[in-house]
C-alpha positions in Angstrom: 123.1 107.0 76.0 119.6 108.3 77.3 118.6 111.6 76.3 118.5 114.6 78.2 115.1 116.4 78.1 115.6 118.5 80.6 118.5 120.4 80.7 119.4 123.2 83.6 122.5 126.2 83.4 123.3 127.2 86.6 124.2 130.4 85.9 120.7 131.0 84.6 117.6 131.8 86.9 115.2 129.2 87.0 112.4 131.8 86.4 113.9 131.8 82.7 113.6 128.4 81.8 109.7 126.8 80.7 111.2 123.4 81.7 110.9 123.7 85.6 108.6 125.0 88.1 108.0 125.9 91.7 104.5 125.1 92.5 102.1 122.1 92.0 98.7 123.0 89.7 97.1 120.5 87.1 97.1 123.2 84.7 101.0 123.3 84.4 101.7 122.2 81.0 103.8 119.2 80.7 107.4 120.3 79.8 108.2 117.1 78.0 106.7 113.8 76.8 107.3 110.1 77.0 106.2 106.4 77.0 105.8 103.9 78.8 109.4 101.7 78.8 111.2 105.0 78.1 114.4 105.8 80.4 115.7 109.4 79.9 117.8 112.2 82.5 116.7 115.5 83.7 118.9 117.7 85.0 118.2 120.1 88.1 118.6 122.9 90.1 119.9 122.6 93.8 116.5 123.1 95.2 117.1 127.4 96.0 117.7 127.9 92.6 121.4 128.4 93.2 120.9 131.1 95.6 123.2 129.4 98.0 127.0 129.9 97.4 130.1 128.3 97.9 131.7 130.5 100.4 132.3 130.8 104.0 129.4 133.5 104.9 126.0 132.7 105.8 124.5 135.4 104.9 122.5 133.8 102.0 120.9 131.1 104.3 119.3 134.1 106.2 118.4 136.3 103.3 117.3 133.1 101.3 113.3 133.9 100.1 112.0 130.6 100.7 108.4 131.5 99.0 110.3 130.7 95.9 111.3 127.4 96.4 111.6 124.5 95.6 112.4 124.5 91.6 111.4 121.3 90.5 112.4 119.6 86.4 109.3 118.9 84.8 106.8 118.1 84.6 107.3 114.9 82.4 103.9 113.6 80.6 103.9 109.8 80.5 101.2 108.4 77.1 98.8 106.8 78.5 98.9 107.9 81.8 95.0 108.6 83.5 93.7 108.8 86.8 93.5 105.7 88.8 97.3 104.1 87.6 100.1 103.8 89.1 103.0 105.4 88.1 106.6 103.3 88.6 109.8 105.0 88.6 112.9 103.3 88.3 115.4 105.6 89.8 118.5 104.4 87.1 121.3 106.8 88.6 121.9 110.0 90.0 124.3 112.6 89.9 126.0 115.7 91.1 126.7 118.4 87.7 130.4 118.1 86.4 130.6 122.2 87.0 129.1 121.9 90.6 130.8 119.2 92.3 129.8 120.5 95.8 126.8 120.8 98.2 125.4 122.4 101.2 124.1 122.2 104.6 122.5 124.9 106.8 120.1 126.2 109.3 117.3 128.6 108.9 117.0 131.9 111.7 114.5 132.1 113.4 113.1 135.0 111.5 113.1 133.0 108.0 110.9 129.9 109.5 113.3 128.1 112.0 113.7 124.7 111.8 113.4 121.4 114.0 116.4 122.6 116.8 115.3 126.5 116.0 115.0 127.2 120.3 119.0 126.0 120.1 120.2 127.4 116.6 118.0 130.7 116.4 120.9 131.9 113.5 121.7 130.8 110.4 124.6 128.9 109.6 125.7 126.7 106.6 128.7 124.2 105.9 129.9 123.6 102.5 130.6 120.0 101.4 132.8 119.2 98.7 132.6 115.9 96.4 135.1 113.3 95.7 133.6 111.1 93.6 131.3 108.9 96.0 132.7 110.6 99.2 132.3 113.9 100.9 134.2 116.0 103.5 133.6 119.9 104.9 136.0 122.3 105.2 133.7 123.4 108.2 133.2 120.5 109.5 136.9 118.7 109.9 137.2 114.9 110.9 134.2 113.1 108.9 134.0 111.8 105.8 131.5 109.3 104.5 129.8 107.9 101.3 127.2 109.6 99.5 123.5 108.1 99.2 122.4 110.3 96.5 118.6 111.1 96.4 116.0 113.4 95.2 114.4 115.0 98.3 110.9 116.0 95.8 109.4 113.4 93.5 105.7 113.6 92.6 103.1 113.7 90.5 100.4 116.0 89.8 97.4 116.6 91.6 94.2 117.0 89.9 91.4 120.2 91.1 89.8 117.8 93.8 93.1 117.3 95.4 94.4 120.9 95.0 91.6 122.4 96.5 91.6 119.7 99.3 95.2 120.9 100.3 94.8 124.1 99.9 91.7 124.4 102.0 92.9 121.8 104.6 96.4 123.8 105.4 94.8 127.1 105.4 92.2 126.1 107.6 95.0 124.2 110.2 97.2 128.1 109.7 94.1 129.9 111.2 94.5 128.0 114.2 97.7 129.4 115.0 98.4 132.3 112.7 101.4 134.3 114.1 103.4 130.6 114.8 107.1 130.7 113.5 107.8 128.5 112.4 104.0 129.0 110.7 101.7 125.6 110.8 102.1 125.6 106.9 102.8 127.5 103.5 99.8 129.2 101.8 99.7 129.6 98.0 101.4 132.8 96.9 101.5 133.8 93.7 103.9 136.7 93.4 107.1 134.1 93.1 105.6 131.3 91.5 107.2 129.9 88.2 104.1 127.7 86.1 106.3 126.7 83.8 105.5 126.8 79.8 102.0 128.2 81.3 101.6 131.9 80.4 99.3 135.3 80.6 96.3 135.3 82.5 96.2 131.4 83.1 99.2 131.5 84.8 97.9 134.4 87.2 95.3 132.2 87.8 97.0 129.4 88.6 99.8 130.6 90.7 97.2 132.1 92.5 95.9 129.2 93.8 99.0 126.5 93.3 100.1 124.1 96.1 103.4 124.7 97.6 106.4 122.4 97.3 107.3 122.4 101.0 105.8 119.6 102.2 105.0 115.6 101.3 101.4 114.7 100.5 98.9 112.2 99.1 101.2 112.7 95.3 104.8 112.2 97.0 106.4 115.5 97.0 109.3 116.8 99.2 109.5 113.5 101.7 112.9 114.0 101.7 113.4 110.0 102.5 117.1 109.1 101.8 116.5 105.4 100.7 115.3 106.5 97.5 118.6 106.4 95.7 120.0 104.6 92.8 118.1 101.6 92.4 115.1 102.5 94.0 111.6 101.6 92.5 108.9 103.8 93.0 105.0 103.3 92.8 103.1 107.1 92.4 99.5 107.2 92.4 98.5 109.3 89.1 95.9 111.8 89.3 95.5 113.8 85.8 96.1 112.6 82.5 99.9 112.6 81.6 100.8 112.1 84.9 102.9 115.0 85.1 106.2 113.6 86.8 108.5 116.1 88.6 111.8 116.1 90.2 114.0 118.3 92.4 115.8 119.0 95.2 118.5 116.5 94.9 120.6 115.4 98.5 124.3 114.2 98.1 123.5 112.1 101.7 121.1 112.8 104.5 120.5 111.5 108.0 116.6 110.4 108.5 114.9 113.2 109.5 116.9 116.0 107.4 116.5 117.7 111.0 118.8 120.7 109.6 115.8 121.8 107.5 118.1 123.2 104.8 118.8 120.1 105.3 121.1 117.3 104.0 123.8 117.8 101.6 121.7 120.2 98.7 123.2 119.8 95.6 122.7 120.0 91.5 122.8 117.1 89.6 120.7 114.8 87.2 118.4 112.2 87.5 118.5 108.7 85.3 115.0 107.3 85.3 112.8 104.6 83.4 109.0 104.8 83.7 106.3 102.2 83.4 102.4 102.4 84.3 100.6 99.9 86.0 97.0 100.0 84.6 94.5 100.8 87.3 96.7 100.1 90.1 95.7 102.3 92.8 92.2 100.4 92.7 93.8 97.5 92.7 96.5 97.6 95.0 94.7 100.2 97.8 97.2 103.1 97.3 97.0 106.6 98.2 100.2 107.2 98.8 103.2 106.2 97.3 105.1 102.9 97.9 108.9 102.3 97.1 111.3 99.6 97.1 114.6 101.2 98.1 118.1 101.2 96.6 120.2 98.0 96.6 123.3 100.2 97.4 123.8 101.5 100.3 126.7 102.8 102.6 127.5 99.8 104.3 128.1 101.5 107.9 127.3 98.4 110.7 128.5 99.7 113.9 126.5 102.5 115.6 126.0 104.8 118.7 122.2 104.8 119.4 120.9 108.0 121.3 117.6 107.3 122.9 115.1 110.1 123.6 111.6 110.2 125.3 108.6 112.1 125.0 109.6 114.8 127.6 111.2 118.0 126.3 113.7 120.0 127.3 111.5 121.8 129.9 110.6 118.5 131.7 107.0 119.2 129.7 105.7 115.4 130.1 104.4 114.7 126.3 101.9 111.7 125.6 103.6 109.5 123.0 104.9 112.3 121.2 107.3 110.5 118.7 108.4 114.7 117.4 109.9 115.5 121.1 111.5 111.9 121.1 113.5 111.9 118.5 114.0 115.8 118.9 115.6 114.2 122.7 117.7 111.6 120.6 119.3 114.1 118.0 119.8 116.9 121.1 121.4 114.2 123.0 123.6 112.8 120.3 124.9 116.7 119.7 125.5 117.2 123.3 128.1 113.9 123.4 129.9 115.3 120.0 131.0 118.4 121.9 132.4 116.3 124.4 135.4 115.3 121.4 135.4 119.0 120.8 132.7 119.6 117.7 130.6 122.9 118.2 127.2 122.1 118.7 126.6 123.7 115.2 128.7 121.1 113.7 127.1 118.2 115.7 124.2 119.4 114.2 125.4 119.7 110.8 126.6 116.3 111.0 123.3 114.7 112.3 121.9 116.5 109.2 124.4 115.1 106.6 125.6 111.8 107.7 123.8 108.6 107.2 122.0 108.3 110.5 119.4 106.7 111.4 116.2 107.7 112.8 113.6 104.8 114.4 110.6 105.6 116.5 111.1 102.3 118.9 107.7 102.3 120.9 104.7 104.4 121.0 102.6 102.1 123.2 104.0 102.7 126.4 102.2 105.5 128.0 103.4 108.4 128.6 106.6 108.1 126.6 107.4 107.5 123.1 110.3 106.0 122.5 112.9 107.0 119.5 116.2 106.5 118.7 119.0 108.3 116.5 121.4 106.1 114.5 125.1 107.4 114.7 127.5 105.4 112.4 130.5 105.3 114.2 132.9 105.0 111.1 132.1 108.3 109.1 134.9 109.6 112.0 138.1 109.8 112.1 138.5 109.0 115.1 137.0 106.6 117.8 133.7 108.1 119.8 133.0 104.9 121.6 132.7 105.2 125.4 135.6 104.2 127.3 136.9 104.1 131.0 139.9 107.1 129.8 136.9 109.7 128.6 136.3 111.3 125.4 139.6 112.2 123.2 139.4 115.9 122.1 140.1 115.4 118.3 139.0 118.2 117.3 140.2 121.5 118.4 139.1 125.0 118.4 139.4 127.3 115.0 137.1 125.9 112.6 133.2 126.5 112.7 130.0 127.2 110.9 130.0 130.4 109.4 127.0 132.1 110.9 125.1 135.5 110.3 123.6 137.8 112.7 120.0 138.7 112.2 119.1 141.9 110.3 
């Protein structure tokens, strides 16, 4: 069996253990060490830390600080790692935690950064997925079930002080552009909730001062949230300081392309199985700057689908030129608005777009002055048939069941 080198008690803050962190820094000591050929697990958090709860209130999706997220195992030094290589993960297996057998889904207020539908879901609200084995099913959400693609939303390396600075100036620069936006342009560094890791005392004030924020993907990987990268999967990181410095986090029990709930997908604990080998030189050599993955062999084999198509005109009639956001915003707004006609809320619509296995394809941006994507809907995660036919939707689902939502403080 591989050993665990990162191990994670959920009923322990995350703040009180040296093997995880919540920011990116180069001085962030490596929390473990291994070589080249090695395969090994680390366990994680759910990416809040486990502020989220299995209940039926969504109060703790509104009153979730999200300046302390995400909590991230690692990171793991790799011998003979340097600047230039690249970095290849084999993603073995992953896993939910035997004592957390359950996930989540919600939607950020307004007033706690919004999300990608924020105009039509200004509240929050959260469904709770349960686990059985490879398949999940909501008690909020009745008459889905599908299989799991189990990923981990943030994988990355380190970034060295050339890169750090480079984000940090780059994002605080595009903020000051627009600085009372909600949801804001980007995260600044912010030090009062940062966890460094094993790094302590005055270097630690220093570097959480300055560190990068998990939220979104950049030049190292990071929080890409891309759903392919599953059991299976082969990944190729660009390495920027010595070691490496490999982290992982925010782990998704299955997510539609997009994760257009933005607390999104199904969150969840779990563990990660990988093997790590270095490829001497190879961003040089292969032209990389970002990273590059094969995806997982296994996959949810879902082959007949709805396809919503939206254009690059909002919901205003604003024309848009090519704007492949307010497409496939279009696509998903028009695939909720045909779930309500078979009698989901548009809250659950949502929350299924966010969870399921769908989709997302930007089809054309060449044909002036709409962009063209499309949204995915499998059409056997249902219980029921959604097709089109001459009778008219079937209400399957009927009233009394919904997202638990909280009213703004």
């Amino acid at each position: 069996m591989p050993e665990t080198l990162i191990k994670v008690d959920l009923k322990q803050s995350p703040y009180e253990n040296e093997k995880v962190h919540n920011r990116w820094h180069p001085d962030i000591p490596m929390a473990c060490w291994v070589n080249p050929g090695d395969d090994f697990v680390l366990e994680t958090y759910d990416w809040t830390g486990g502020y989220i709860q299995n209940n039926d209130s969504a109060d703790d999706v509104r009153d979730v600080d999200l300046t302390t997220v995400h909590f991230l195992s690692g990171p793991v030094g790799i011998k003979g790692a340097e600047p230039g290589d690249l970095l290849v993960v084999d993603l073995l297996d992953i896993g939910a935690k035997d004592d957390s057998l359950w996930g989540f889904n919600g939607f950020f207020s307004r007033k706690n950064g919004g999300g990608f539908l924020t105009d039509h879901f200004p509240l929050a609200q959260k469904s709770i997925w349960d686990f059985h084995g490879m398949f999940t099913s909501s008690r909020h959400v009745p008459g889905v079930r599908y299989a799991g693609l189990i990923h981990p939303g943030l994988i990355g390396c380190l970034p060295d002080r050339k890169m750090l600075d480079t984000w940090n100036q780059r994002e605080v620069d595009f903020i000051a552009t627009q600085p009372d936006r909600v949801p804001p342009l980007a995260n600044p560094p912010f030090a009062a909730t940062a966890h460094m890791g094993q790094l302590k005392g005055d270097a630690a004030a220093a570097a959480a001062a300055e560190g990068a924020r998990t939220v979104p993907p950049r030049e190292h990987g990071g929080n890409c949230d891309i759903k392919d990268l599953s059991r299976g999967a082969k990944i190729y990181f660009p390495v920027y300081v010595d070691g490496a410095g490999l982290s992982v986090g925010d782990l998704h029990f299955s997510q539609g392309d997009g994760e257009i709930t933005f607390c999104g997908a199904i969150e969840m604990a779990g563990w990660v199985h990988m093997k790590v080998e270095l490829i001497k030189g190879g961003m040089a050599k292969y032209g990389i700057k970002n990273p590059i993955f094969k995806p997982s062999p296994i996959t949810p084999q879902y082959n007949d689908y709805l396809i919503f198509e939206g254009i690059s005109v909002d919901e205003q009639g604003k024309q848009h030129y090519l704007d492949v956001h307010v497409a496939y915003r279009q696509a998903c707004l028009n695939a909720i608005e045909y779930l309500t006609k078979f009698g989901y809320s548009k809250a659950q619509a949502y929350s299924i777009l966010g969870t399921a296995p769908v989709q997302g394809h930007i089809s054309g941006v060449v044909d002036i002055p709409n962009a063209c994507a499309t949204l995915w809907l499998p059409t056997q995660i249902f219980d029921f048939d959604i097709r089109p036919n001459a009778n008219g939707p079937f209400k399957a689902i009927q009233g009394g069941v919904d997202l638990p939502i909280s009213q703004d403080r």
